[in-house]
C-alpha positions as CSV (number, residue, x, y, z in Angstrom):
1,X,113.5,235.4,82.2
2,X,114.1,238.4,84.3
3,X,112.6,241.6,83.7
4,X,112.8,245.1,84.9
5,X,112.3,249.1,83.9
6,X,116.3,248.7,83.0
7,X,118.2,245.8,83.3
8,X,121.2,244.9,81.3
9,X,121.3,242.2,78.5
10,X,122.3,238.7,79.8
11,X,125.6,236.4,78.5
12,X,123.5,233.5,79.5
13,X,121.8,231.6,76.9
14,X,119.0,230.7,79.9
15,X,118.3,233.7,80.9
16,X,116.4,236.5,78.8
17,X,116.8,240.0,80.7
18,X,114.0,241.8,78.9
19,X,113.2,245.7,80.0
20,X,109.8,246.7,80.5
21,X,107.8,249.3,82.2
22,X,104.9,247.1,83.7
23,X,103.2,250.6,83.9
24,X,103.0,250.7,80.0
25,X,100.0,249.6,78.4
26,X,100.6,246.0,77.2
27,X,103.6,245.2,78.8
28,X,102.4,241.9,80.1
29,X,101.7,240.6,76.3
30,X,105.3,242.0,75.5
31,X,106.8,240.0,78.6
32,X,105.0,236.7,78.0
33,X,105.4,237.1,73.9
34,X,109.1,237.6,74.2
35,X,109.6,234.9,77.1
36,X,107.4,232.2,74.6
37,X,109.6,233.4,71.0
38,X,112.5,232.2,73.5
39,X,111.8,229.7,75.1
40,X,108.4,228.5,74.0
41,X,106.5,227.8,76.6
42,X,106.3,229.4,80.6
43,X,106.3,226.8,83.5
44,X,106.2,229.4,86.3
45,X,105.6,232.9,86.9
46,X,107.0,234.9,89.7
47,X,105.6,238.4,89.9
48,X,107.9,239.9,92.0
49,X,108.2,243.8,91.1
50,X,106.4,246.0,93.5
51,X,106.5,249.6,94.4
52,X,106.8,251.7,97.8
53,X,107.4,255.2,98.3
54,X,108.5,256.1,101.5
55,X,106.5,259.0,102.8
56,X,103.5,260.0,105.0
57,X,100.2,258.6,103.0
58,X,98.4,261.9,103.3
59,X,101.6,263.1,101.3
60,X,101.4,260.7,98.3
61,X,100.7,262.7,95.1
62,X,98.2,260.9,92.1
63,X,101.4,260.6,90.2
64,X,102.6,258.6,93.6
65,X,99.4,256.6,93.6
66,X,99.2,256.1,89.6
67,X,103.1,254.6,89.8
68,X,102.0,252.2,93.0
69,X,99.1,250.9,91.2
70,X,100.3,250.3,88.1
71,X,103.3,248.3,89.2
72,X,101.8,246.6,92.4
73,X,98.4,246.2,91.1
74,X,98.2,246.3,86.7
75,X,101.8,245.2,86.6
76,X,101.2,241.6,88.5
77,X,97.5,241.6,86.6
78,X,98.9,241.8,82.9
79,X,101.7,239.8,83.5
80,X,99.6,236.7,85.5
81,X,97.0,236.9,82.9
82,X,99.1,236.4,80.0
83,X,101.3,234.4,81.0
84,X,98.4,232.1,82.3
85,X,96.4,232.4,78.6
86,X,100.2,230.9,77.6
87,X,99.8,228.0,79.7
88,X,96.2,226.8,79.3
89,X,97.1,227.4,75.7
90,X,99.8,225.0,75.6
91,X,98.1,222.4,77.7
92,X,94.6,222.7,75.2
93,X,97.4,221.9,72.7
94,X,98.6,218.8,74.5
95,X,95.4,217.6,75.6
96,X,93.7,215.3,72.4
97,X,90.1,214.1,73.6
């Protein structure tokens, strides 16, 4: 699964290019939900998105700071936590005691 703010749909029927704003509230559950209705379970995550605006700090605006921190910060959060309520969820499933 690749994901990004706009990415084009795939021809490959292993790859799902899904677009999502890691900014937007709940777009962790969308990613992980989507990447589990296609493939049905996650074996890895790479968080890899990240944000940098190239200017003096004492110039960054809150818009600056809000767009940093929700993609470098909120972004990897929502995604690593669902995807890893995905995976302990499949392994309590696969687990009989």
């Amino acid at each position: 699964m690749a994901t990004s703010r706009s990415i084009p749909q795939s021809e490959d029927p292993q790859l799902l290019a899904f677009s999502e704003d890691l900014v937007r509230p709940g777009a962790g559950e969308r990613i992980v939900a989507a990447a589990m209705d296609r493939f049905g379970r996650i074996d890895t995550v790479v968080n890899s998105a990240g944000v940098y605006i190239g200017k003096p700090f004492t110039e960054y605006t809150d818009e600056d700071f809000d767009l940093i921190v929700g993609v470098n910060l909120r972004g990897f959060f929502n995604v690593s936590r669902s995807a890893v309520g995905a995976m302990l969820s499949a392994v309590r499933e696969a687990v009989t005691w």
